[in-house]
C-alpha positions in Angstrom: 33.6 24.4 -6.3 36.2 21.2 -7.0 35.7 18.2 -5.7 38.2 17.3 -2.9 40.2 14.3 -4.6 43.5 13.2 -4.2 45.7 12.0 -7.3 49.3 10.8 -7.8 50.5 14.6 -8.3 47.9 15.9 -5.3 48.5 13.2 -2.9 46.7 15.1 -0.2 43.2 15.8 0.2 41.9 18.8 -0.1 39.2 20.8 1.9 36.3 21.3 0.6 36.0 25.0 0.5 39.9 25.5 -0.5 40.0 26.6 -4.2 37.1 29.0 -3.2 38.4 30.8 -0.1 42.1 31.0 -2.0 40.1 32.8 -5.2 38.6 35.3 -3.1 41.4 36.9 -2.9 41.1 37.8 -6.3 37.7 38.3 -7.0 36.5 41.4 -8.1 39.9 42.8 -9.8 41.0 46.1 -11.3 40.5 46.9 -15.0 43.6 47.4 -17.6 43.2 51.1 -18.1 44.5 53.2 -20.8 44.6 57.0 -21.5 42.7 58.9 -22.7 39.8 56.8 -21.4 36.1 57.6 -20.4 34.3 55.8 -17.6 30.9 56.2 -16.0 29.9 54.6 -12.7 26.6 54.4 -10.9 25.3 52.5 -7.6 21.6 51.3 -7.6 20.5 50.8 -3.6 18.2 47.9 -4.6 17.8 46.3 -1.4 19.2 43.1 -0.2 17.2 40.7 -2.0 17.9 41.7 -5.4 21.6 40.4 -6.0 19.9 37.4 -8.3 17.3 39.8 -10.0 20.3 42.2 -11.1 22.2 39.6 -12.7 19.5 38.7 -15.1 19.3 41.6 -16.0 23.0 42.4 -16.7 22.9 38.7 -18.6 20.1 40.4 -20.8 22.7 42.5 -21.8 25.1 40.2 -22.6 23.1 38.5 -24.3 22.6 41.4 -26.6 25.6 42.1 -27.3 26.8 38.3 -27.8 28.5 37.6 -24.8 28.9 35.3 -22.1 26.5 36.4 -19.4 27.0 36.0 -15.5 26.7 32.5 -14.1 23.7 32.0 -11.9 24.7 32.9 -7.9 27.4 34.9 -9.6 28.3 38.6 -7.1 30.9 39.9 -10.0 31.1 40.0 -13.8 33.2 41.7 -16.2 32.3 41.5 -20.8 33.3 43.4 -23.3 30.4 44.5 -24.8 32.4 45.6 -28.0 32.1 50.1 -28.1 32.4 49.6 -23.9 33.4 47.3 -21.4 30.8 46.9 -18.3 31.8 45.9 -14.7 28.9 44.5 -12.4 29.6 44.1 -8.5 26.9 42.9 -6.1 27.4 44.5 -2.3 25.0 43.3 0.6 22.6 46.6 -0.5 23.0 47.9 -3.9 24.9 46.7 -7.2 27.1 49.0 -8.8 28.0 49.3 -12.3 31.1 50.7 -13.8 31.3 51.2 -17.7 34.9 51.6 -19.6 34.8 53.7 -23.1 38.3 54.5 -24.7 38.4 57.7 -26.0 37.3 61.2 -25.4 38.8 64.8 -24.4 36.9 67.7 -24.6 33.8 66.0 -24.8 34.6 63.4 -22.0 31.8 64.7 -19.8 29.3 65.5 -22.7 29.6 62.0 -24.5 30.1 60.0 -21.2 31.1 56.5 -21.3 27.0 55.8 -20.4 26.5 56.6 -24.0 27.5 53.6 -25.0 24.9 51.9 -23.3 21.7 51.1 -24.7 19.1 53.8 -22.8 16.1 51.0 -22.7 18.1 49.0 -20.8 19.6 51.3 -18.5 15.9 52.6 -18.0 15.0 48.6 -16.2 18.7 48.5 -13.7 16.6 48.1 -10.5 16.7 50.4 -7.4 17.4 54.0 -7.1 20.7 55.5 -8.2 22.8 56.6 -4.7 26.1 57.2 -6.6 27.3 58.3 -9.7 30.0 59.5 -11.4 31.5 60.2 -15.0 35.4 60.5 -14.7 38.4 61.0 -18.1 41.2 59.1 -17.6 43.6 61.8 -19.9 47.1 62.7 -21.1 48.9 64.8 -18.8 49.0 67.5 -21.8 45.6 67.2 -22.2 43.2 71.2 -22.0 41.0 69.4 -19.7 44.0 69.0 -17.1 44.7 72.5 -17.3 43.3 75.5 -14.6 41.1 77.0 -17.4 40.2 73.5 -18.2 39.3 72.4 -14.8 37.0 75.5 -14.0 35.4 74.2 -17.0 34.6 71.2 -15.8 33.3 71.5 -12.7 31.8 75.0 -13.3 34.0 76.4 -10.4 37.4 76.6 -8.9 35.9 75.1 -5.4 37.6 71.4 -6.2 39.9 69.7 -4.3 42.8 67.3 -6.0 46.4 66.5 -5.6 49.0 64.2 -6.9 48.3 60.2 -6.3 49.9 56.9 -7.2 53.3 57.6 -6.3 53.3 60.6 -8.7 51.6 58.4 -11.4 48.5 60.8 -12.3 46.8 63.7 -10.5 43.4 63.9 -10.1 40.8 66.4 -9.6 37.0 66.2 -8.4 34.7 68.6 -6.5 32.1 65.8 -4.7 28.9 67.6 -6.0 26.5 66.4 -8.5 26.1 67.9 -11.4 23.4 69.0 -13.9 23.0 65.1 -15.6 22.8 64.0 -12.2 26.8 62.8 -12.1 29.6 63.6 -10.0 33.1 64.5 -11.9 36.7 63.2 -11.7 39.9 64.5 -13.9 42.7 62.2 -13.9 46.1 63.2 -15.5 48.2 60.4 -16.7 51.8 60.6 -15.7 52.8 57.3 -17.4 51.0 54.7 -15.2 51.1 51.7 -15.8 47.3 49.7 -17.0 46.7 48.0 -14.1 47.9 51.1 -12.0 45.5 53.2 -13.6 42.9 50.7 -13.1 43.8 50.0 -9.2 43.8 53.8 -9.4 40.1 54.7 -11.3 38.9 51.5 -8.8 39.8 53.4 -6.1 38.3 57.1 -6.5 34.6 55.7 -7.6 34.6 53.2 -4.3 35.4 56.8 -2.7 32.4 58.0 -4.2 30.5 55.4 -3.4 31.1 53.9 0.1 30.9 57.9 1.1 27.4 58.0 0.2 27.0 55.1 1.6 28.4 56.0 5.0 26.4 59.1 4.6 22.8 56.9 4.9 23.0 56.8 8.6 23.3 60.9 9.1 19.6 61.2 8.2 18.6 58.9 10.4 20.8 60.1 13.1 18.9 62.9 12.9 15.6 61.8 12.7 16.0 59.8 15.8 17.3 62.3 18.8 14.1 63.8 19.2 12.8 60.5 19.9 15.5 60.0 21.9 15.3 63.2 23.9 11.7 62.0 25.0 12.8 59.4 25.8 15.2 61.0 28.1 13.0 63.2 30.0 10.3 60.4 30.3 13.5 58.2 31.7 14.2 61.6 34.3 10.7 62.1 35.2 10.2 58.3 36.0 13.4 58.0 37.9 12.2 61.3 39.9 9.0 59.5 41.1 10.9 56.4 42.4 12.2 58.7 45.2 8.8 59.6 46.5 6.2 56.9 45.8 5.2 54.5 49.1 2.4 52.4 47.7 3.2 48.9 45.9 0.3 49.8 43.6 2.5 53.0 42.7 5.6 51.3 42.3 4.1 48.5 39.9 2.3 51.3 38.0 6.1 52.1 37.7 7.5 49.8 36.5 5.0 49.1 33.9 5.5 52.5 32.6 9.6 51.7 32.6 8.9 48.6 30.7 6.8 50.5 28.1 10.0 53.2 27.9 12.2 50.1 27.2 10.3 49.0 25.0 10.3 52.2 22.5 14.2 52.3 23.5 15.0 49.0 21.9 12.4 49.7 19.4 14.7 52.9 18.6 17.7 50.8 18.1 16.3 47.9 15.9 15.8 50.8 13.6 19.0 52.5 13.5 22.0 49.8 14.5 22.4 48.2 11.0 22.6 51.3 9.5 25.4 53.1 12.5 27.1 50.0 11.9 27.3 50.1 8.0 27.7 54.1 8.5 31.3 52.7 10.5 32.1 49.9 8.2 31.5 52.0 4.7 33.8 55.4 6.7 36.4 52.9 7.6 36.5 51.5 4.0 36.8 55.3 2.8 39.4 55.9 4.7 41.3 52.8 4.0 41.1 53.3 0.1 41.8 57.5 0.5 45.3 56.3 2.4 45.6 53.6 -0.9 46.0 56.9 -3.2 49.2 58.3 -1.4 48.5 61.7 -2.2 50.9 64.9 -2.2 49.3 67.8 -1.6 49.3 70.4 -4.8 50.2 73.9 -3.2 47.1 76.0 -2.9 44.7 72.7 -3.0 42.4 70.7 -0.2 43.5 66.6 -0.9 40.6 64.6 -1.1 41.4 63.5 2.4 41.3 66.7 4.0 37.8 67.1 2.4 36.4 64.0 4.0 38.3 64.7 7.1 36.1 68.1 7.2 33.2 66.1 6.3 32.4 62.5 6.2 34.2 61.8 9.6 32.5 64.7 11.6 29.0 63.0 10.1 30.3 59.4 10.9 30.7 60.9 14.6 27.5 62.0 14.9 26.0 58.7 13.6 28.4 57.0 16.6 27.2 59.7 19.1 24.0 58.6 18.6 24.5 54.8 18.6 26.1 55.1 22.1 23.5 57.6 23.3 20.9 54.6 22.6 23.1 52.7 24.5 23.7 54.3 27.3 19.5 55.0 27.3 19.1 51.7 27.1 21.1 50.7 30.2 19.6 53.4 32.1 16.4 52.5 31.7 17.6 49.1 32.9 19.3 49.4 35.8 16.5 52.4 36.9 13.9 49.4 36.0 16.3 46.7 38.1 16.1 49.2 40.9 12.4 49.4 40.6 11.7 45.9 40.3 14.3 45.0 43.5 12.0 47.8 45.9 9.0 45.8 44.2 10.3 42.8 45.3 11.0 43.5 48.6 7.9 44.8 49.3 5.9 41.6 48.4 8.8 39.8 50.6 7.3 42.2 53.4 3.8 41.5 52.6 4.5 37.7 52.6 6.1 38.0 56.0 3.2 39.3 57.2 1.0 37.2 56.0 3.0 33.9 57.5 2.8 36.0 60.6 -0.8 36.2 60.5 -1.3 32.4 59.7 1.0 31.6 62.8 -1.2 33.5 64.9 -4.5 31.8 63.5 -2.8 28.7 64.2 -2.2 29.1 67.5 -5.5 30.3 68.0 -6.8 27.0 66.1 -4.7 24.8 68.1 -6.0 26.2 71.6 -9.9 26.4 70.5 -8.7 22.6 69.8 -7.8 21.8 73.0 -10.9 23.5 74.3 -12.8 21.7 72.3 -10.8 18.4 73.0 -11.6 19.2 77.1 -15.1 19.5 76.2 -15.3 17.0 74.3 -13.1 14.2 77.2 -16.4 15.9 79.7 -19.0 15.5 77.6 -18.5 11.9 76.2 -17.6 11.1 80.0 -20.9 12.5 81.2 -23.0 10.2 78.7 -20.8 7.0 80.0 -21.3 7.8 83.3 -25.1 8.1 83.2 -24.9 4.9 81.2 -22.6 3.3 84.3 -25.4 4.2 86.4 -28.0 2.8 84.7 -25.8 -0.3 84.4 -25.9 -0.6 88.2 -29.6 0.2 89.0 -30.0 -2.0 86.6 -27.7 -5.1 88.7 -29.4 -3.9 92.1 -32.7 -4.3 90.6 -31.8 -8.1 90.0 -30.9 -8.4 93.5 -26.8 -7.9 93.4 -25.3 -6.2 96.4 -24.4 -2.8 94.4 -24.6 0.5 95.7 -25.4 2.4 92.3 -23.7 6.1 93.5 -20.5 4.3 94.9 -20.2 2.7 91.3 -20.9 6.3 89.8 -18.2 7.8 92.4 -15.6 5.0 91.4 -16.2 4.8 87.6 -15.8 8.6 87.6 -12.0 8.7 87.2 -12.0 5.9 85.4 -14.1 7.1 82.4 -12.4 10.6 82.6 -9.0 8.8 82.1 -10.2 6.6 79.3 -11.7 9.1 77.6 -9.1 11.4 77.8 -6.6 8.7 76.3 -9.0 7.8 73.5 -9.3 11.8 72.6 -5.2 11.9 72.9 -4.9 9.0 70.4 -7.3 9.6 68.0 -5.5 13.4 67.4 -2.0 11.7 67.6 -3.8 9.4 64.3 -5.4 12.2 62.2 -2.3 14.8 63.2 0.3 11.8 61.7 -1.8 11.5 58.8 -1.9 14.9 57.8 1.6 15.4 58.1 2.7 12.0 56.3 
């Protein structure tokens, strides 16, 4: 990356990241192709981490051969390596190679362009091989381009082909792999022009490769319904039982076992949504680069894209079928868990009104054992005044004052009652304001 400066013939400044989004545009270009031309390609699913690895190891090569290796953090290189050309490419899940070897006709597929290679190094390319593919680049006159020829080469007449490029070549292959563990193409050469044929040969090997790609997920797909069909009829006998259970202790048994089914249900997706969604992505590029090859049909010949119509797309379905099966299980088991929870809900609503209910009703009976209590309590405390009142005046008549003890009794009665009763009254008024402030 540039620095952003400004000078006297760039007066304005520049953004940061503009010379490298404006290059993108032509990273990873098409080879200058010639016929007759042999080239090999292979994809090596090496896993996501191992972009930095595989460029070492291409430098290695380099090296070897005395030329500039790949820059470190580099996704793309191109070197001559003097009896082939090599082309490296680093995707999000595998690097591919692509190796360019002039030459060849009737030994195109026995002396491959891999030849050229040295074998100890191709022995340490990381990951496992997912696509592969020799293909001849030839003159149009060439045996190999001829019926007899073509049977040859593919052991069989069951190939597809037609013409591509405007006319510019035709081009044959049969998508299986082969005995050296290679697919095959044929291309006639009509008179393209190099970077035709190259945009051309670019073309057919992403084919090949973002169709095996694609094809990942249809394993998977598979794999996963049965677990998905339990998942089903758990989901169905689950629901079932909603309808008849009347216990809250039944319902959160429930809902524990619906929470356990979502769980294995999202489980299920983690494991399958990056790869239905690559499955869509790598089909859609297929499909973009088989419209790139403008093909006319060759009377008595399936195009390449009515093979992968036939094919790839009817597996691509099934991968989608899937995804939005797990979908729809997914929301099922949420809105059959919402419906769950919400009777759940409501029943500890229920049991909580209840239970306000029955603390009303102790609080009523609370407050009248209180004033019960508060009655006994004005007589009591009265009674023990009273007697002291009477004591009081034997006590004054004993001295010789004019009192008539029961009369004072008789009138202090009321009195007492009426102070006492007051005294009880303020006291609750002070600890019932207390309790509540």
């Amino acid at each position: 990356m540039t620095a952003s400066l400004t000078t006297p013939l760039r007066p304005l400044k520049d953004h940061a990241l503009r010379e490298t989004l404006a290059n993108e545009v032509h990273a990873r270009p098409a080879e200058s192709l010639r016929a007759p031309l042999r080239a090999s390609h292979f994809a090596m699913l090496s896993g996501e981490g191992a972009g930095e690895s595989d460029r070492a190891h291409l430098a290695r090569l380099c090296e070897r051969a005395g030329v500039a290796p790949p820059p470190p953090g580099a996704t793309h290189h191109s070197a001559d390596l003097g009896t082939c050309r090599i082309k490296w490419e680093r995707h999000t899940e595998f690097s591919s190679y692509t190796v360019f070897r002039p030459g060849g006709s009737g030994d195109s597929f026995t002396d491959t362009a891999l030849g050229a290679v040295p074998p100890e190094w191709l022995a340490g390319v990381a990951g496992e091989m997912l696509a592969g593919v020799h293909l001849a680049l030839l003159p149009s006159d060439s045996p190999l381009a001829s019926p007899e020829g073509l049977q040859g080469v593919f052991g069989s007449d069951g190939f597809v082909g037609a013409r591509m490029a405007g006319g510019g070549s035709t081009g044959w292959t049969d998508f299986r792999i082969h005995a050296d563990g290679f697919g095959r193409y044929v291309l006639a050469d009509h008179g393209m022009k190099p970077r035709q044929a190259g945009r051309l040969v670019q073309r057919l090997i992403e084919i090949d490769t973002y169709r095996m790609m694609a094809l990942m997920a249809l394993p998977l797909a598979r794999g996963v319904l049965p677990r998905i069909r339990s998942i089903e009829a758990e989901l169905a006998t689950l629901t079932e039982r909603t309808t008849r259970i009347a216990r809250m202790e039944d319902e959160q048994a429930l809902l524990q076992q619906l929470s356990k089914l979502a769980a294995e249900a999202e489980q299920t997706a983690a494991e399958t949504t990056y790869r239905f969604a690559a499955a869509r992505a790598y089909s859609d590029l297929v499909s973009r680069r088989i419209s790139e090859l403008r093909e006319d049909r060759i009377e008595g010949m399936q195009t390449i894209a009515e093979f992968m119509a036939r094919r790839l797309t009817p597996a691509v379905s099934t991968c989608e079928a899937v995804a939005k099966r797990q979908e729809s299980l997914s929301a099922r088991i949420g809105r059959a868990s919402n419906l769950l929870r919400t009777r759940v809900d409501l029943a500890v609503e229920e049991q909580n009104r209840d239970l306000l209910r029955s603390m009303d009703r102790r609080a009523s009976l609370q407050l009248r054992l209180q004033e019960t209590v508060e009655g006994l309590s004005v007589v009591a405390i009265s009674y023990y005044l009273i007697g002291i009142v009477s004591y009081l005046a034997k006590a004054l008549k004993g001295i010789g004052l004019p009192i008539n003890p029961d009369l004072a009794v008789g009138l202090a009665v009321p009195v007492v009652l009426m102070l006492v009763w007051q005294g009880v009254r303020r006291i609750r008024k002070v600890v019932t304001g207390e309790e509540h402030g």
